[in-house]
N, C-alpha and C positions, 0 to 999 in steps of 0.2 A: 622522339626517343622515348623510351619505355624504361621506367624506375623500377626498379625489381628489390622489395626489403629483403636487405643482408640478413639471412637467417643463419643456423646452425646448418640447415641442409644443404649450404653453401659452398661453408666454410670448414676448411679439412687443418688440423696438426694444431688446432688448441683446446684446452682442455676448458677451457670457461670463454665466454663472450658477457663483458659487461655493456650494461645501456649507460650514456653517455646523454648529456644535453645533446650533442652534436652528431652522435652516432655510436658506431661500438667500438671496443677494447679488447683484442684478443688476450687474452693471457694463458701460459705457459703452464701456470702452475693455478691450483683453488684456490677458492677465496681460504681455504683453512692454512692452507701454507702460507699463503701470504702474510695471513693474520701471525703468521709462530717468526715469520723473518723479524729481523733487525738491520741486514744489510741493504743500505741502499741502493750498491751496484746490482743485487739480484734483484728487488725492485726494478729496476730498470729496465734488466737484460730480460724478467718476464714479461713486460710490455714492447719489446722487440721480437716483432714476429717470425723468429728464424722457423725454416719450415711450413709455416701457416702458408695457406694457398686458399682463393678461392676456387671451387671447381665445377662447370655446369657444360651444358649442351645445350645449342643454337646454332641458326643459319645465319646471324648478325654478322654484317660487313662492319660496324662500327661497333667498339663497346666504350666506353667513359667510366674510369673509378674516381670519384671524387674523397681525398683524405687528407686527413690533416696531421702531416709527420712533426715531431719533435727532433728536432736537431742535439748533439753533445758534443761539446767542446772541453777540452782541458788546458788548464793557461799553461801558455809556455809552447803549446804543440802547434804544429798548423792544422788549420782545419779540416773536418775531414768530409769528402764527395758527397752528395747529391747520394740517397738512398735511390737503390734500382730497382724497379717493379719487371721483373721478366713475362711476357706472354708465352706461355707453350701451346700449341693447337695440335691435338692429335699425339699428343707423347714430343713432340718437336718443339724449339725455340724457336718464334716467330718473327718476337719480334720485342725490344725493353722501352723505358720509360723512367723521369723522376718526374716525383710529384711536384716541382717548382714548375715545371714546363706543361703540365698539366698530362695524367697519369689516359691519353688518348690512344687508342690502335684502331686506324680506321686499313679501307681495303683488305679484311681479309678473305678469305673463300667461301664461297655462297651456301656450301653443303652443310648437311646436320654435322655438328663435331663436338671433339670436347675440348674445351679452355680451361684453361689451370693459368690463373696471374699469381705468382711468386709474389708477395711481398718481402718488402726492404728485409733482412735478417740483424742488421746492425743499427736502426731508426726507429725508434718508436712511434709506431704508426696508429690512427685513429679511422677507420670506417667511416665514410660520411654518404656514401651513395653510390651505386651503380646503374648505372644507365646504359640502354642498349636498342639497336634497332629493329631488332627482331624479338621473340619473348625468348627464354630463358628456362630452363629446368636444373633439378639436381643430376649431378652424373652421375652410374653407380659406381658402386665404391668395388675396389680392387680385392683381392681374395683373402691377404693375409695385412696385417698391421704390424709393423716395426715400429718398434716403441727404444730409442736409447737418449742416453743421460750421456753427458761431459762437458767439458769447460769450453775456453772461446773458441779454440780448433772446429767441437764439434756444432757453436754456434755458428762459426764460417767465417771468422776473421780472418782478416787478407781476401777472401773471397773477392772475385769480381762480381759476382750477383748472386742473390739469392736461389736459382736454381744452378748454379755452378761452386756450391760449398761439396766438399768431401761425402755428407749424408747425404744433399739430396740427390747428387747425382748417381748416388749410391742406390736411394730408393727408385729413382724411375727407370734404373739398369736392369735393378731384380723384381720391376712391377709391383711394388710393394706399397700400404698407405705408411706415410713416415707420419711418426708423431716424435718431434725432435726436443727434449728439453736439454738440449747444452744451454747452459747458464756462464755468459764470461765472468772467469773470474769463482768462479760459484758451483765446480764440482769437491763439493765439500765433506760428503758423507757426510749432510743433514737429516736427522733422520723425518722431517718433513718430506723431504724431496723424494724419499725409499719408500714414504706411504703416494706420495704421488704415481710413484710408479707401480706399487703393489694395485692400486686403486682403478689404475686405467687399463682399458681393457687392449689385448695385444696377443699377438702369437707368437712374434719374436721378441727379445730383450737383450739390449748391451748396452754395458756402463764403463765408462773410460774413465780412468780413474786415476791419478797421481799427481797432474803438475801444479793443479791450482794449491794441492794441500804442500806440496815442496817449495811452489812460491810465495805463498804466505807465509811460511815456518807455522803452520797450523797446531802440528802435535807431533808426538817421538813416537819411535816405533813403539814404546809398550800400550798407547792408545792408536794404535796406527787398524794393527792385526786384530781384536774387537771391533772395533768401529764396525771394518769391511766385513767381520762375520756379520753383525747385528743390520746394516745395509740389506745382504743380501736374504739376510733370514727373512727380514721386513717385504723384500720383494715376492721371496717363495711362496709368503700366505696370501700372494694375490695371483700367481704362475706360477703351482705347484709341479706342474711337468713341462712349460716353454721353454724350450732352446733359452738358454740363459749364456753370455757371451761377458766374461771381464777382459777389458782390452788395456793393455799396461802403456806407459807415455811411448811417446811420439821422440825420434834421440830430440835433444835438444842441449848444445852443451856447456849452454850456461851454467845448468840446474844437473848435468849429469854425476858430479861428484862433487859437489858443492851445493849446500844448503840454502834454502831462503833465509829471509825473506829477500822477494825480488823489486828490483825500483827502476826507475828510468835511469839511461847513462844521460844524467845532465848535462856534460860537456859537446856531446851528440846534441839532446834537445835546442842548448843554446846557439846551436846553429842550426835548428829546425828540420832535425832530423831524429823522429823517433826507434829508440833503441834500448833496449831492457838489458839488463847486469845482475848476477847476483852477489849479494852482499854478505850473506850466511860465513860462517867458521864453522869448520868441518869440527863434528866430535861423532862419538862411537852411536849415541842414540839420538841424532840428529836424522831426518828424512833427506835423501839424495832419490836422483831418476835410478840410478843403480842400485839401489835398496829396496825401492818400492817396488820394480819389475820380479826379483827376488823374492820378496815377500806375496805379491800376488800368487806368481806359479805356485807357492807354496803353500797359498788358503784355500787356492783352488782342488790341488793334488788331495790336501785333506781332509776336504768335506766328504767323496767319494757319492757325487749328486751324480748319476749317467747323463745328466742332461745340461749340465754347467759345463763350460770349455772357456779357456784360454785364450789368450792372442795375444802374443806379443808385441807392442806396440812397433819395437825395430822391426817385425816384418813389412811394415805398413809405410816407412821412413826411417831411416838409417842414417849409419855415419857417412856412407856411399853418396846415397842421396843429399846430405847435407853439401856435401863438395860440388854435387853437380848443381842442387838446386836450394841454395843458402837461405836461412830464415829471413828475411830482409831485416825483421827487427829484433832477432835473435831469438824469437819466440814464437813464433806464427809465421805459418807455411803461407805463402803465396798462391797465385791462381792455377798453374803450372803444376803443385804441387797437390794443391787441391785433387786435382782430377787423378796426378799417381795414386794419393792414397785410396781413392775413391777406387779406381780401378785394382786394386791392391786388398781390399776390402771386399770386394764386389767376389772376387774369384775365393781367398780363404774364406771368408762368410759363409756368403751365399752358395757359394759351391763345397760348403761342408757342412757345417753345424747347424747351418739355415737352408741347408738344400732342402 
């Protein structure tokens, strides 16, 4: 077998790779964001490599990633699956893996191709080595870069695997390179995160924006509508004319006309079933999903940018959709549901504002 170092020319949808006694670190976001955080769940969700992929070309019948995942548990819940490493060859799912069982694809197709492994989106995952039996090259890289930001949705909770979340099935529909910073928990309108994105380089941009800030009880509407001007100002000075895309929540109707902050339904828990509630009192400048989809169309209408557009998150999942395909933990779409909005996405998107 043939050890090939994980380089940068490798590795696609992070924005930094740290060295490690053991190997590397993707991370999501720069070491200068990192240094301005104080949260330790973004912390976290930047070292969960949603989107990250490695991607090369070879004739290798066998390839071997050797990595060392971090596991998160929270007391009270059950525990959560085995992180899934997806193989695509050639734009196709080949073939998946967890790294307890040991991250192996042997037999595949003898021809030159390209390989794209998914890493886990929800696992903090570590580089430790690749191995292969044939040599290895960088692939090139696709035409255009989609660059978007949002919360655990667009990290890919519920997802069945990391190339089956809502964006990326999103990016390899529109042949696209995706650079994905959904942060769970952590679409906050930081303005770290708005220089993160002004800073990386991209042709597309979209930012989904509302539920983390209604499920926190973050801020009232009169620092709501700032923020998102100052956000996207912050982005303009890095993609003064890219397709710029705000996408308003997902229905969800916990948080639809009722406030955060949002918590687990303990009574749920205590019988080992996770389940979210929200616990907010409604008042006139309190944040609702119905407030903030409002207030978006309405920052957008007024900046009068030609190149800034809209989307409304119910066109993407509805109240429709809720009935057919129910949040399971009242917060987070499912696998199922992954791939509607993905395909839902894929046609107003990319067959508009990103055509």
């Amino acid at each position: 077998m043939i050890t090939t170092p994980l380089t940068a020319d490798l590795v696609r949808g992070a924005l930094e790779l740290e060295e490690t006694p053991r190997g590397l670190v993707a991370h999501r976001l720069p070491a200068r964001a990192r240094a301005q955080n104080t949260d330790p769940r973004l912390a976290m969700a930047d070292t969960q490599p949603a989107g990250v992929r490695l991607r090369f070309r070879t004739t290798a019948a066998v390839i071997e990633l050797e990595t060392l995942p971090t596991k998160i548990e929270y007391p009270g819940a059950p525990p959560r699956p085995d992180g899934v490493y997806d193989l695509l060859v050639d734009g196709k799912l080949a073939a998946q893996a967890t790294a307890p069982g040991g991250v192996r694809f042997a037999g595949l197709p003898g021809h030159l191709k390209d390989v794209e492994i998914w890493l886990p989106h929800n696992e903090i995952t570590e580089l430790v080595a690749l191995r292969t039996d044939a040599p290895v090259s960088p692939a090139s890289t696709l035409d255009r870069v989609w660059l978007h930001h949002g919360s655990s949705i667009s990290q890919g909770s519920n997802a069945v695997s990391p190339s089956t979340t809502w964006a990326a099935l999103t990016a390899v529909s529109a042949g696209v390179e995706l650079v994905n910073l959904g942060f769970s928990g952590n679409a906050m309108l930081d303005p770290f995160t708005a220089r993160a994105l002004r800073d990386t380089p991209a042709d597309l941009v979209s930012v989904k924006i509302g539920i983390n800030i209604v499920n926190a009880d973050l801020m009232r509407l009169r620092a709501f509508g700032p923020a998102v001007h100052g956000f996207l100002d912050t982005i303009r000075e890095g993609h003064p004319s890219a397709p710029l895309l705000v996408v308003s929540p997902l229905y969800c109707p916990i948080h639809e006309r009722t406030p955060g902050p949002g918590d687990f339904d303990h009574d749920a828990l205590a019988s080992g079933v996770v389940r979210f509630r929200a616990t907010g009192v409604p008042a006139p400048d309190k944040l609702t999903l119905e407030v903030i989809r409002e207030e978006l169309a309405r920052i957008v209408a007024q900046r009068e940018d030609p190149a800034l557009h809209y989307l409304d998150g119910l066109s993407l999942y509805g109240p429709a959709d809720y009935a057919e395909f129910p949040l399971p933990d009242e917060l987070h779409p499912d696998g199922a549901s992954h791939r509607l909005i993905a395909s839902r996405f894929t046609e107003l998107a990319f067959g508009g504002p990103f055509a």
